[in-house]
C-alpha positions, 0 to 999 in steps of 0.5 A: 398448227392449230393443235399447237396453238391449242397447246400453248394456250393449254400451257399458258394457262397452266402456268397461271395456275402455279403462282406464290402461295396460294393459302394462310394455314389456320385451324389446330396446330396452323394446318390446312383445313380439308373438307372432303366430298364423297366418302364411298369406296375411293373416297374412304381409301383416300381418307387414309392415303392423304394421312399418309401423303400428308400428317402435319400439313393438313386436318381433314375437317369435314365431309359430305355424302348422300349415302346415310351409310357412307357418312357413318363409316366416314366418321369412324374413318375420320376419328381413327385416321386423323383423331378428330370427329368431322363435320358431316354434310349430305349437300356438298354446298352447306360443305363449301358455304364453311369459311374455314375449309380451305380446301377440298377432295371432290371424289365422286361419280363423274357426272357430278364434277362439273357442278361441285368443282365450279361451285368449290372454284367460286366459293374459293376453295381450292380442288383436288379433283378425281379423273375424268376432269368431267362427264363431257367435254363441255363440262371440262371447258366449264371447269377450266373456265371457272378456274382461270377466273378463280385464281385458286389452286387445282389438281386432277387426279390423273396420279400417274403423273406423279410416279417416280416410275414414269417420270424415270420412263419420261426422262429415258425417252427424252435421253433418247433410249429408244430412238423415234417414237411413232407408236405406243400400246396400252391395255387394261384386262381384268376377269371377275367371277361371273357372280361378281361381274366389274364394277358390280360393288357390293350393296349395303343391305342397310341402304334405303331410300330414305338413307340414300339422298336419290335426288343429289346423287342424280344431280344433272342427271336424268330423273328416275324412280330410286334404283340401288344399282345405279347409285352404288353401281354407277360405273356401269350406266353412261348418265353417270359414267363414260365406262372402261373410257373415263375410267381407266383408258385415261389414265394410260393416254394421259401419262402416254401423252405425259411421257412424250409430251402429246396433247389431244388426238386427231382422231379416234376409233373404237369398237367394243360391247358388252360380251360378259355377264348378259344375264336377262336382269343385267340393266348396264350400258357400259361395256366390258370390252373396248379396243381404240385407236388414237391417231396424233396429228404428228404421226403417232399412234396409241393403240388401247385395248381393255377386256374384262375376261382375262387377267393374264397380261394385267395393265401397262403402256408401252412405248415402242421406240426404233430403238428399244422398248419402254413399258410400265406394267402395273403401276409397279415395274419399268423396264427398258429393253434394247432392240435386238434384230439382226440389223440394229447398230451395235451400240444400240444392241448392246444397251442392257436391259433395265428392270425397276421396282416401285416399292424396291426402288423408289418407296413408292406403290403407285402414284396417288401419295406423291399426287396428294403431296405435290397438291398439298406442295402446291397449297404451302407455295413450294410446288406447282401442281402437276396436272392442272386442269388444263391437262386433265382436260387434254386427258379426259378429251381423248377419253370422251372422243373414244366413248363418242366413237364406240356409241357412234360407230364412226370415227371421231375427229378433234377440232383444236381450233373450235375446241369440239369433236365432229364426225367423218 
């Protein structure tokens, strides 16, 4: 009961968020002015995805960086992308202090998210803000909270919500294509050279000390001397990152709970280490194995597994009906499979498989576009935002409830009614 009430709380609010137009366009040719926070890979590839998603509604006006280098290839990305030359800032708060941005793209380490979004948030500015909401779930009760109060438009980038691939997998399962659903797996394997272990991202030998702004990239984070492999390597240490948790499993909880309109688990265990790459200088502290297991309050069951030893099976949710079998894989094909032991009732027996494509189907490679283009929707008032964040909060619960589990070793329960995690 309690969950519930937290859900309808969580949807209440949502709705809140998905008002009339939000915004007055204005800058060249009345587009909406982007200001763009973190320039460093994701957020480089991102530059060229929203001028695709969106190349008449919007001009990308400035951007922000700590990284010297990064700022350099951001404005080449920037003049050859969009044809302007943007304003470039290393603090992302004289970004937010410009009154013609409307808007900005957070793409940062995680542990920064909580201070940029509040801050975007009360500088009346609307977010686009990369998964995990935030680095604890405290942090995301934060976020949430500013952006109540703030009246303004926000959207988590948890695209897979945005897939015509599993919005199709959502309809189906509510066709009831599969029958009764009380169990659903999800892995994430990947296999990296043992010179180049994951998440290891190359260096740019031109970064310095003097290039790299150390103290803004700690931000909340505990102080230390400089160190090159924390800053372009952030993944792998837990003040800036929940690893293969925050990272990839909420992706696949989330557009699990999305797809069977779930909200947060009641408990989680998880188990994992660090198996692969143990040089003696190998300084990480995520690992690069996990196995969870997410118990709903409904009788449901997510079982994840992620490993960085092999690539064989790649990544894909599962979702395993009394039915039949629902499955993503890769991002890229759906298939619908019919249960076929000897005893399955004949009608059911004689569905025939499904087999659809992205690219083939639905002109579409994955679901970051349509998630930039729903978030610009939203900006125009023609569309409502998809992951708003109280939803990337009840994605991002489940991740933190697996990264406590696993640095804990115990099972990890979700409070619905205090909104907290308590042990066993």
């Amino acid at each position: 009961m309690a969950n519930e009430v937290n859900r309808r709380s969580f949807l209440k609010a949502a709705a809140v968020a998905a008002g009339p137009a939000v915004i007055k366009a204005r800058g060249a040719n009345d587009k909406i002015n982007i200001g763009w926070i973190g320039v460093g890979t994701r957020g480089d590839y991102g530059i060229r995805w929203l001028k695709e998603a969106a190349p008449n509604d919007v001009q990308l006006a400035a951007i922000c960086d700590t990284c010297g280098p990064y700022i350099t290839r951001g404005i080449a990305n920037v003049q050859k992308t969009w044809g302007n030359t943007p304003a470039t800032h290393k603090d992302y708060r004289e970004l937010l202090a410009d009154k013609s941005i409307d808007a900005v793209y957070i793409m940062t380490p995680e542990h920064l998210h909580r201070n940029m979004a509040v801050d975007a948030l009360n500088a009346g500015k609307h977010v686009y803000l990369e998964k995990p909401l935030a680095h604890t779930i405290e942090e995301g009760w934060d976020i949430v909270k500013a952006w109540e109060k703030s009246g303004k438009i926000c959207q988590v980038g948890t695209q897979n919500r945005s897939s015509m691939l599993y919005r199709k997998a959502k309809e189906w399962i509510a066709q009831g294509m599969v029958g009764d659903v009380h169990y659903a797996r999800a892995f994430w394997y990947r296999n990296s050279a043992p010179n180049e272990p994951a998440w290891r991202y190359a260096i740019p030998p031109d970064a310095t000390p003097e290039n790299t702004d150390w103290n803004r990239f700690l931000g909340p984070a505990p102080k230390r001397p400089w160190d090159k492999r924390r800053y372009f390597q952030w993944r792998l240490y837990w003040d800036y990152s929940g690893g293969i948790s925050t990272d990839l499993l909420v992706h696949q909880t989330d557009i699990i709970n999305f797809m069977l309109d779930k909200t947060t688990p009641a408990s989680v265990v998880a188990s994992g280490g660090i198996y692969r790459w143990t040089d003696k200088d190998d300084d990480r502290d995520t690992g690069d194995t996990l196995s969870a297991v997410f118990e709903y309050p409904d009788k449901f069951q997510i079982n994840y597994s992620s490993y960085f030893g092999n690539v064989r099976y790649g990544y894909g949710e599962q979702i395993m009906g009394t039915e039949g079998v629902i499955e993503v894989m890769n991002r890229q094909d759906l298939y619908f499979y019919p249960e076929n032991y000897a005893r399955v009732p004949a009608n059911v027996k004689a569905r025939p498989p499904i087999h659809l494509n992205g690219k083939a189907d639905f002109n579409e490679v994955d679901g970051v576009q349509g998630h930039f283009k729903n978030f610009i929707a939203s900006l125009k008032g023609t569309e409502k935002p998809i992951a708003p964040p109280p939803i990337g909060q009840e994605a991002a619960i489940g991740g933190h409830m697996a990264t406590i589990a696993y640095k804990n070793k115990k099972m990890v329960l979700w409070d619905a009614a205090a909104k907290k995690t308590k042990f066993v």
